[in-house]
MIRORO-405264 format. One record per atom (N, C-alpha, C): residue number from 1; x, y, z. Coordinates in Angstrom, 2 decimals, always signed. Each point is the difference from the previous one (the first is absolute). Layout:
BEGIN
(pt NUM, (X, Y, Z))
...
REM end
This chain:
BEGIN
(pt 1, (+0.85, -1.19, +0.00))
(pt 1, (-0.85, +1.19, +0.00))
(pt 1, (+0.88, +1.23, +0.00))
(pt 2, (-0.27, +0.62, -0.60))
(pt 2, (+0.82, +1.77, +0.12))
(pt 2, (-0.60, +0.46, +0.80))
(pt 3, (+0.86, +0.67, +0.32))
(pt 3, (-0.09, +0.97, +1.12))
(pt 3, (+1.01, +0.43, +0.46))
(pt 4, (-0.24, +0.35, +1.32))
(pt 4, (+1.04, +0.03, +1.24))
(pt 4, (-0.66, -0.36, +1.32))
(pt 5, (+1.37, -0.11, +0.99))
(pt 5, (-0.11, -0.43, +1.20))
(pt 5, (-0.97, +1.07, +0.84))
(pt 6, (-0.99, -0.83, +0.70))
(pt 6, (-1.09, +0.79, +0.76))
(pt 6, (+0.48, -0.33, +1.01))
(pt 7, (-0.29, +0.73, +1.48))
(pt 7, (+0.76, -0.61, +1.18))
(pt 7, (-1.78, +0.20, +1.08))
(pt 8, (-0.15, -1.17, +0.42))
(pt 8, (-1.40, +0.81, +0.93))
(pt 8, (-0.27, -0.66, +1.49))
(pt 9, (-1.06, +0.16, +0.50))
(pt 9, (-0.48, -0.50, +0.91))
(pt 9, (-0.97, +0.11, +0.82))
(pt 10, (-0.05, -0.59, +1.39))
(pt 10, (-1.78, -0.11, +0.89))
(pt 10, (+0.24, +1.40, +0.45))
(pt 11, (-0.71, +0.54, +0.59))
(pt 11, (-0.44, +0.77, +1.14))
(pt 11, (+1.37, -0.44, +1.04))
(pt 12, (-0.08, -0.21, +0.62))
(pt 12, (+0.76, -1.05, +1.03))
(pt 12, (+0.82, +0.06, -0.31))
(pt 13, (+1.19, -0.46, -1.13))
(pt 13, (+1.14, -0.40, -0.21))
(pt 13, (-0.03, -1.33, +0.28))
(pt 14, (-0.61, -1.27, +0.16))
(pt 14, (+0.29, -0.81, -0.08))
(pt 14, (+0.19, -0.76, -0.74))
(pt 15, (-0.57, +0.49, -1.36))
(pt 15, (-0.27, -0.77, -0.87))
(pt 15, (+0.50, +0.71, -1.43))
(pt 16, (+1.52, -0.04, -0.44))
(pt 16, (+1.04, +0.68, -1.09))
(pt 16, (-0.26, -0.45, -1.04))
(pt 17, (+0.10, +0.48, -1.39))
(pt 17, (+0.24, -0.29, -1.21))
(pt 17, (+0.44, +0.14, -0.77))
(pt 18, (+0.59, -0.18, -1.38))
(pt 18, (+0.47, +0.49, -0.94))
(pt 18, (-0.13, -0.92, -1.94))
(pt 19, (-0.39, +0.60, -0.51))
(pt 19, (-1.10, -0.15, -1.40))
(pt 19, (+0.75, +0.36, -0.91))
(pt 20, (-0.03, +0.05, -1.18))
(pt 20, (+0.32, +0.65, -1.44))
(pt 20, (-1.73, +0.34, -0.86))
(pt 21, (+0.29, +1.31, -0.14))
(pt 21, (-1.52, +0.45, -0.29))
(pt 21, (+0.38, +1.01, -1.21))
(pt 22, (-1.22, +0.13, -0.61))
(pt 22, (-0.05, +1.34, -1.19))
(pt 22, (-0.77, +0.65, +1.05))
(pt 23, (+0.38, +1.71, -0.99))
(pt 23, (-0.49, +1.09, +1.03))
(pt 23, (-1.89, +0.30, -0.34))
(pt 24, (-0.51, -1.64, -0.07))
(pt 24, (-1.32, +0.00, +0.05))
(pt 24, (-0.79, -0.14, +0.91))
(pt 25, (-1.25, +0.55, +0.46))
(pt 25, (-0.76, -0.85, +0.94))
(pt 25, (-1.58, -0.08, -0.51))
(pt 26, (-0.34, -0.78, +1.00))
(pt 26, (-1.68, +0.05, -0.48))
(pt 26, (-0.45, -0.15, +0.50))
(pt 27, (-1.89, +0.04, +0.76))
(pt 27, (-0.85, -0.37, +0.71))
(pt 27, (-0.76, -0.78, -0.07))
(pt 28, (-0.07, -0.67, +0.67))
(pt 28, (-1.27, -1.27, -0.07))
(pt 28, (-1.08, +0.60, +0.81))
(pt 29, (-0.99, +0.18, -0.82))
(pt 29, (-1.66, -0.05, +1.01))
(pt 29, (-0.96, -1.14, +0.34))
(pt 30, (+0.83, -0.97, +0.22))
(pt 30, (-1.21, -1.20, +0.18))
(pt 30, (-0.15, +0.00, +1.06))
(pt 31, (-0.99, -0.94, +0.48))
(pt 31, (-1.17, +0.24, +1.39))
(pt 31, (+1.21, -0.72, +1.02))
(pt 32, (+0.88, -1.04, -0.17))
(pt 32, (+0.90, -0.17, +0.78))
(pt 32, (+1.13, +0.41, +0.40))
(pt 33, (+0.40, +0.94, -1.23))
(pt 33, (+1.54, +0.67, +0.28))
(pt 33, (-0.66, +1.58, +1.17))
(pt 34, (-0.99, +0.22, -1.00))
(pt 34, (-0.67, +1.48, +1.09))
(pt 34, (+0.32, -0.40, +1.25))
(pt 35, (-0.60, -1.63, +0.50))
(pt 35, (-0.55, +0.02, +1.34))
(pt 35, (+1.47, -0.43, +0.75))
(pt 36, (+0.83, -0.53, -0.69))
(pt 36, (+1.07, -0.71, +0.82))
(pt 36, (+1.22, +1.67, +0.16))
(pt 37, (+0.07, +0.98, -1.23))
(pt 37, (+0.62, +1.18, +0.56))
(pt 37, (-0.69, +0.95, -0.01))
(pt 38, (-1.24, -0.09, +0.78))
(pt 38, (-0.92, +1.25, +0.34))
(pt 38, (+0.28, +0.83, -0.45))
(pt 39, (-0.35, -0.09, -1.89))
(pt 39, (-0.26, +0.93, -0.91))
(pt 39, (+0.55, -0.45, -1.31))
(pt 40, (+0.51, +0.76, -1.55))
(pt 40, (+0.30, -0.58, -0.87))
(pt 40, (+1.14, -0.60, +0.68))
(pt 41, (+0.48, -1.49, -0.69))
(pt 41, (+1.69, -0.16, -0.07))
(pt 41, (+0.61, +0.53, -0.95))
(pt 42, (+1.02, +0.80, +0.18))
(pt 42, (+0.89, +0.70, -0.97))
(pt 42, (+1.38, -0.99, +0.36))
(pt 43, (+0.47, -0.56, -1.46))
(pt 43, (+1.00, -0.90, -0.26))
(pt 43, (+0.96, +0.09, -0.97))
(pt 44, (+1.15, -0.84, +0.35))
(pt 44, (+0.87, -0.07, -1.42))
(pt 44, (-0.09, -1.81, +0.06))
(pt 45, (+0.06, +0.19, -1.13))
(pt 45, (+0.61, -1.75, -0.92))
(pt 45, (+1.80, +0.28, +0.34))
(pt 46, (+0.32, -1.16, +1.16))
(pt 46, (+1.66, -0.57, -0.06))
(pt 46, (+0.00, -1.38, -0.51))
(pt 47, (-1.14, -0.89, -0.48))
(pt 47, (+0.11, -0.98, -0.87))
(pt 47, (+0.86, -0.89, +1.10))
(pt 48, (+1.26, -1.07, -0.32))
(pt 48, (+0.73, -0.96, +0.92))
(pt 48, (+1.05, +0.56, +0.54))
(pt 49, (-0.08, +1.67, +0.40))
(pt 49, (+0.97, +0.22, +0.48))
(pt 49, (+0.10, +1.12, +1.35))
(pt 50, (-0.85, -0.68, +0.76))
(pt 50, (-0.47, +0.08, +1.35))
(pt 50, (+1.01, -0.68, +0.93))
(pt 51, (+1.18, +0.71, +0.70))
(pt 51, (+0.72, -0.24, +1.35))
(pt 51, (-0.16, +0.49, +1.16))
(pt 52, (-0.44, -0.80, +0.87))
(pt 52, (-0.51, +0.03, +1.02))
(pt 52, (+0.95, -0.21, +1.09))
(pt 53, (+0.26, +0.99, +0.96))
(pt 53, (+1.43, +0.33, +0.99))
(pt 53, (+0.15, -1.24, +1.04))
(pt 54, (-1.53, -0.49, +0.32))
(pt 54, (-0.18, -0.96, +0.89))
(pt 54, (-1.33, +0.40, +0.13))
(pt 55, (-0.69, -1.40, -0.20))
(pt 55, (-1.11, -0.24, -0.44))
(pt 55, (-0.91, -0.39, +1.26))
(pt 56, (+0.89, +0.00, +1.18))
(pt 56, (-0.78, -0.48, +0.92))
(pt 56, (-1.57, +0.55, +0.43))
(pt 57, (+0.30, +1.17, +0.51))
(pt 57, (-1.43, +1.09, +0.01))
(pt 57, (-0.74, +0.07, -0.89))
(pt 58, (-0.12, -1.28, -1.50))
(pt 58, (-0.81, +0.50, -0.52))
(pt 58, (-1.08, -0.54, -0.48))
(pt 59, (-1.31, -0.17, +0.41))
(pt 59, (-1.23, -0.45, -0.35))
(pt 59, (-0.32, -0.27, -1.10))
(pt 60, (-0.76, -1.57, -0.41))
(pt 60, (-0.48, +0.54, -1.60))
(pt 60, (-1.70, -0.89, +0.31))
(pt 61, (-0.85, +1.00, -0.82))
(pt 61, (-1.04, -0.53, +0.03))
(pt 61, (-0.40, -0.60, -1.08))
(pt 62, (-0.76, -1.11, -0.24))
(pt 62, (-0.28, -0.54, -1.39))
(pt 62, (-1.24, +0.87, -0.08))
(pt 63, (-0.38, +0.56, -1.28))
(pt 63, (-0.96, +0.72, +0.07))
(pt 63, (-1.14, -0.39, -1.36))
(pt 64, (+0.72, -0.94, -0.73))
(pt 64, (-0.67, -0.70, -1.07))
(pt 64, (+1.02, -1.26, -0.21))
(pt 65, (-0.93, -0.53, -1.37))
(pt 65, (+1.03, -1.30, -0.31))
(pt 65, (+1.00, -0.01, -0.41))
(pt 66, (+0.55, +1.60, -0.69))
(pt 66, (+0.99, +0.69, -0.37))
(pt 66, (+0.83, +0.42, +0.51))
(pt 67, (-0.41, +0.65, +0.85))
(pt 67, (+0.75, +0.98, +0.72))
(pt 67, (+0.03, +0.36, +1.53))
(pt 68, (+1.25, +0.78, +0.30))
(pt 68, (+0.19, +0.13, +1.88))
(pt 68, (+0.17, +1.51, +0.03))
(pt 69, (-0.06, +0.33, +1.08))
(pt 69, (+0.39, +1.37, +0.05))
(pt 69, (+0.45, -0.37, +1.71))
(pt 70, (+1.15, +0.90, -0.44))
(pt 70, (+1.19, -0.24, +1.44))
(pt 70, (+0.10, +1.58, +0.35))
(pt 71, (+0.12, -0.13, +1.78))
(pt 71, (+0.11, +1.31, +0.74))
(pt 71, (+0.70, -0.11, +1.54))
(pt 72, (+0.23, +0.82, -0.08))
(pt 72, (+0.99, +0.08, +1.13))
(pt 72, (-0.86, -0.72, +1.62))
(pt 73, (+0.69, -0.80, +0.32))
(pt 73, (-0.88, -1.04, +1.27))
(pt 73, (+0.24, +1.07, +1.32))
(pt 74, (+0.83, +1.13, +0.15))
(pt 74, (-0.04, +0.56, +1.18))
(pt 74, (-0.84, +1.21, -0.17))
(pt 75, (+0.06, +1.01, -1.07))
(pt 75, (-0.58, +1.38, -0.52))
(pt 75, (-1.13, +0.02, -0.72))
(pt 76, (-0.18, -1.58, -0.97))
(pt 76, (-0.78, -0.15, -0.77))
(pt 76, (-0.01, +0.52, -1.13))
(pt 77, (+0.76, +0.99, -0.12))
(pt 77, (+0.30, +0.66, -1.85))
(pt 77, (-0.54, -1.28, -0.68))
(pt 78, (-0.79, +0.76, -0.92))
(pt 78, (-0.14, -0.72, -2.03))
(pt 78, (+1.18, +0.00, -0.41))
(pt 79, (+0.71, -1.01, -0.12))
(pt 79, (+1.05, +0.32, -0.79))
(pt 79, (+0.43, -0.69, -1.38))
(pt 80, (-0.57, -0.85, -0.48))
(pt 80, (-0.13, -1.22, -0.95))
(pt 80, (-1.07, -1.12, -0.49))
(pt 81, (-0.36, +0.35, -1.61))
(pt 81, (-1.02, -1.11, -0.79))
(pt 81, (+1.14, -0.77, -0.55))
(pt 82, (-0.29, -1.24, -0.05))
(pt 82, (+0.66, -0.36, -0.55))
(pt 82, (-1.11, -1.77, -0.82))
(pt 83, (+0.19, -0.73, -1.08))
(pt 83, (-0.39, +0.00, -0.86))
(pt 83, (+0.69, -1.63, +0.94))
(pt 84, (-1.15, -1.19, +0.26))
(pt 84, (+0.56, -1.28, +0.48))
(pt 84, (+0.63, -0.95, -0.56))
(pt 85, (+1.59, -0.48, +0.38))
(pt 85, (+0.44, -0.66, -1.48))
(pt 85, (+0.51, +0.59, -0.93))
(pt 86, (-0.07, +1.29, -0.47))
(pt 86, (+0.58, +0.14, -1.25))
(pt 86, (+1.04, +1.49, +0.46))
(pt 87, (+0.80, -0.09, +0.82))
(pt 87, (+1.43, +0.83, +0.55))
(pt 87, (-0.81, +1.56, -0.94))
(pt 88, (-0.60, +0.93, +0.41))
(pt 88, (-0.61, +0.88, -0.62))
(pt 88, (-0.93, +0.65, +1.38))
(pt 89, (+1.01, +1.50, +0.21))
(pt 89, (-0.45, +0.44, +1.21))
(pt 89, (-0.59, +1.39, -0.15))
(pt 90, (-0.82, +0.73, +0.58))
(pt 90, (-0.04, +1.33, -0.41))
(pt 90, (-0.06, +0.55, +1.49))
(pt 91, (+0.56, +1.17, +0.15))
(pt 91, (+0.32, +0.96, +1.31))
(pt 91, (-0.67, +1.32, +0.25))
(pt 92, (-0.61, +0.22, +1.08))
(pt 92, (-0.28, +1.01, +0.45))
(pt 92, (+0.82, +1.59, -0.35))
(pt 93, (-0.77, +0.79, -0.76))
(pt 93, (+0.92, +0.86, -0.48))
(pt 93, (+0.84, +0.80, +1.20))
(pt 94, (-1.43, +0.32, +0.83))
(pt 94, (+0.29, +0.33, +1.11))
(pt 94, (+1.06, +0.04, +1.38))
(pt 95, (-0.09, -1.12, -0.30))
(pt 95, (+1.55, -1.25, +0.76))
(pt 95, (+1.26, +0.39, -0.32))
(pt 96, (+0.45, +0.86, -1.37))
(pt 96, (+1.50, -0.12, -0.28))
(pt 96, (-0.11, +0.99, +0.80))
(pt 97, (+1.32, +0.15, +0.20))
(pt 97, (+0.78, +1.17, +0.80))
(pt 97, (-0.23, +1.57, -1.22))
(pt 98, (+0.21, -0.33, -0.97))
(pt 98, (+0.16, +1.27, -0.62))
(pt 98, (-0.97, -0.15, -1.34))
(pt 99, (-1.04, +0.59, -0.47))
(pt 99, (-1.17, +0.24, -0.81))
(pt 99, (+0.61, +1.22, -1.01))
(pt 100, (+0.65, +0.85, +0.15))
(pt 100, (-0.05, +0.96, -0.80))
(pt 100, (-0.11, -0.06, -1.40))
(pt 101, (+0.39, -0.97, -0.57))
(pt 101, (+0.91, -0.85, -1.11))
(pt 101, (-1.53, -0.48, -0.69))
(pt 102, (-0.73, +0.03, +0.76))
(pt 102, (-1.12, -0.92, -0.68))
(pt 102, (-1.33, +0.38, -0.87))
(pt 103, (-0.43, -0.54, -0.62))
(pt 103, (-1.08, +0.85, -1.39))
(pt 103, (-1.30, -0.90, +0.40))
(pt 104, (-1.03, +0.44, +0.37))
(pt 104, (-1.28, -0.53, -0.20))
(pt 104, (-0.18, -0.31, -1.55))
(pt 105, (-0.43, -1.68, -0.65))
(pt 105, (-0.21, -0.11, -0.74))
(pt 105, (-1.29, -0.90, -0.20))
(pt 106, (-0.15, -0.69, +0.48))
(pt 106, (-1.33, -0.61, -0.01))
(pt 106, (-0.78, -0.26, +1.30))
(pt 107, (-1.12, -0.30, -0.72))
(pt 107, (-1.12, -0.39, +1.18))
(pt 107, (-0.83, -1.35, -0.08))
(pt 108, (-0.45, -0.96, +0.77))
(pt 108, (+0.01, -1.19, -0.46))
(pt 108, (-1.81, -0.28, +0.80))
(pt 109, (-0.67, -0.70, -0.71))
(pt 109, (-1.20, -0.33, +0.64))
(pt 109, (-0.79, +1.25, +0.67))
(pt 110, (-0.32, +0.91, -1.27))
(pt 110, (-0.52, +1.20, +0.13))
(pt 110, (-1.73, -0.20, +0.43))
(pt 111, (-0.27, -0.80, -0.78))
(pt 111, (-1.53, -0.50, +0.00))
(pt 111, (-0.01, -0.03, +1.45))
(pt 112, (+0.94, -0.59, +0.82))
(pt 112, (-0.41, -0.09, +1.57))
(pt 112, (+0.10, +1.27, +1.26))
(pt 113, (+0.87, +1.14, -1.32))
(pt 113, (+0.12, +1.21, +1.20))
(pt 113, (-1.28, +0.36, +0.40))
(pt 114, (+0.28, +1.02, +1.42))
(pt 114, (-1.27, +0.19, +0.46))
(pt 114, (-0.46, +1.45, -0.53))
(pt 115, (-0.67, +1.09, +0.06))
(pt 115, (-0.55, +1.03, -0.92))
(pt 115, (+0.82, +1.07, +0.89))
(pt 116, (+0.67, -0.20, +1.16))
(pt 116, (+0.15, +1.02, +1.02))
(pt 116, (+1.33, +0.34, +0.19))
(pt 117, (+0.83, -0.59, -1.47))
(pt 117, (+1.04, +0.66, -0.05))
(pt 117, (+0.28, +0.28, -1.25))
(pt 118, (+1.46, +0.18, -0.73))
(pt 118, (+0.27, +0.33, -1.15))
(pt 118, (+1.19, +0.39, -0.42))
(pt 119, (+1.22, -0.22, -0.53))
(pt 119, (+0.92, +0.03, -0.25))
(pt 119, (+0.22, +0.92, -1.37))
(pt 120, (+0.61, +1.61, +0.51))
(pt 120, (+0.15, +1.11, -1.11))
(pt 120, (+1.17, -0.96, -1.21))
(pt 121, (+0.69, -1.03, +0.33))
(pt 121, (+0.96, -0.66, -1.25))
(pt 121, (-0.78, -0.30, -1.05))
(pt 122, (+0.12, -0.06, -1.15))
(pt 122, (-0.55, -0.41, -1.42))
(pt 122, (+1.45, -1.18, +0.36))
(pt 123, (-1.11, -1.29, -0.27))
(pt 123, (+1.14, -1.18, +0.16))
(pt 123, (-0.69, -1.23, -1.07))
(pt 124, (+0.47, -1.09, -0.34))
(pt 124, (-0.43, -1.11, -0.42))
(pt 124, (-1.44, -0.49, +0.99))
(pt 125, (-0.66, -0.22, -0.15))
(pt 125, (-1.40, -0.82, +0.74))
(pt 125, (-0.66, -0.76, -0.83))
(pt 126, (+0.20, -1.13, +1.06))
(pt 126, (-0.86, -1.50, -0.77))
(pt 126, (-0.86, -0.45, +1.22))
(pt 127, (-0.88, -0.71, -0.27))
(pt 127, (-1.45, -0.16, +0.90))
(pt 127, (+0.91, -2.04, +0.40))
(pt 128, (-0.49, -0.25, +1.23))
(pt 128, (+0.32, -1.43, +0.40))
(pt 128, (+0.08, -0.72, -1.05))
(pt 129, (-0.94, -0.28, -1.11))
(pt 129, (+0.19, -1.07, -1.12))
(pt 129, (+0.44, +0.42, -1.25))
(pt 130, (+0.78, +1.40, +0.12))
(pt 130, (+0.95, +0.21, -0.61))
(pt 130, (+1.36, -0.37, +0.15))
(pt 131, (+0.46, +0.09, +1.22))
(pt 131, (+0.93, -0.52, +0.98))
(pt 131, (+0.12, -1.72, +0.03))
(pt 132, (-0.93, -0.71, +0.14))
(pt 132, (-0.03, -1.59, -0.04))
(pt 132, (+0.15, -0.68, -1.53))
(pt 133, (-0.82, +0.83, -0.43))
(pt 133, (+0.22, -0.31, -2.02))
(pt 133, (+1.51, +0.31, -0.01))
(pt 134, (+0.38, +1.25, +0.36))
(pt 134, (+1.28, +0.39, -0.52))
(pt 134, (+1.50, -1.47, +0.98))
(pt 135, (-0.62, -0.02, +1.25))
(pt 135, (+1.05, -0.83, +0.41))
(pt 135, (-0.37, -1.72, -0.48))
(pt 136, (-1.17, -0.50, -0.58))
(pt 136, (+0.16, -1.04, -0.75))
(pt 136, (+0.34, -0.50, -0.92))
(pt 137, (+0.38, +1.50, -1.11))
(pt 137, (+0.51, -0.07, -1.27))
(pt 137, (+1.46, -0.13, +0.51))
(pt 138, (+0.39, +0.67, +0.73))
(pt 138, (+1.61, -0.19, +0.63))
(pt 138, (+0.06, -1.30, +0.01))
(pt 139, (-0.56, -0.78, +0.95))
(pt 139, (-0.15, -1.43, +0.71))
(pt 139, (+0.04, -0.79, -1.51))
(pt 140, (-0.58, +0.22, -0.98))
(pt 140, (-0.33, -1.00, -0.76))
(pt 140, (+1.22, +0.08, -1.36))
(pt 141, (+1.01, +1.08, +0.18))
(pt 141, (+0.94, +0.44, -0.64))
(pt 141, (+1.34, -0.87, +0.34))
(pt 142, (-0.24, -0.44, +1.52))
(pt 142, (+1.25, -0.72, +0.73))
(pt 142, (+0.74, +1.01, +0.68))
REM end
């Protein structure tokens, strides 16, 4: 993946990281990412290259048949979706140490935002089964 080195972490400090990311991020509005970081998740794609300082403090919940989302077990930070089985992680934008660097570019599962907010970015937006079509054509590519 291009990029560069992201450096981040919990609330707490217990829980360190370090990624290779493009200076992209994006939001997910689905009814589970809202509820698990009380509000949009704003993220980057680090794909298999998620290092983790010591992994001890860190929680993962299965949250579908797919996927976990891991958070800090002492502070509780959101800090990681990650995709079950297939080494493919995405990070809390929030979490790195340093954001400046970063471009709102898309928005993901728009159909599910709620009416009571709104994001001034002009970005990419695809509705949930834009998003599942789009990651099965991946899947079926190899």
């Amino acid at each position: 993946m291009a990029g560069q080195t992201v450096k981040g972490g919990c609330l707490c400090g217990a829980v360190k990281f370090t990624a290779t990311a493009a200076n992209e991020a994006g939001v997910c509005h689905c009814s589970m990412c809202r509820k698990w970081a009380a509000g949009p998740f704003m993220a980057i794609e680090v794909g298999p290259t998620l290092k983790i300082e010591d992994d001890t403090q860190l929680g993962v919940y299965r949250s579908s048949e797919w996927a976990e989302r891991c958070f800090c077990k002492k502070c509780g930070t959101s800090l990681f979706y990650r995709l079950v089985g297939k080494n493919y992680d995405v990070v809390s934008a929030e979490a790195l140490d340093d954001t400046s660097h970063m471009t709102l570019v898309s928005q993901i599962f728009i159909d599910e935002k709620p009416a009571y907010y709104d994001f001034a970015n002009k970005t990419k937006m695809q509705t949930g089964a834009e998003v599942f079509a789009e990651f099965a054509a991946a899947q079926a590519k190899g």
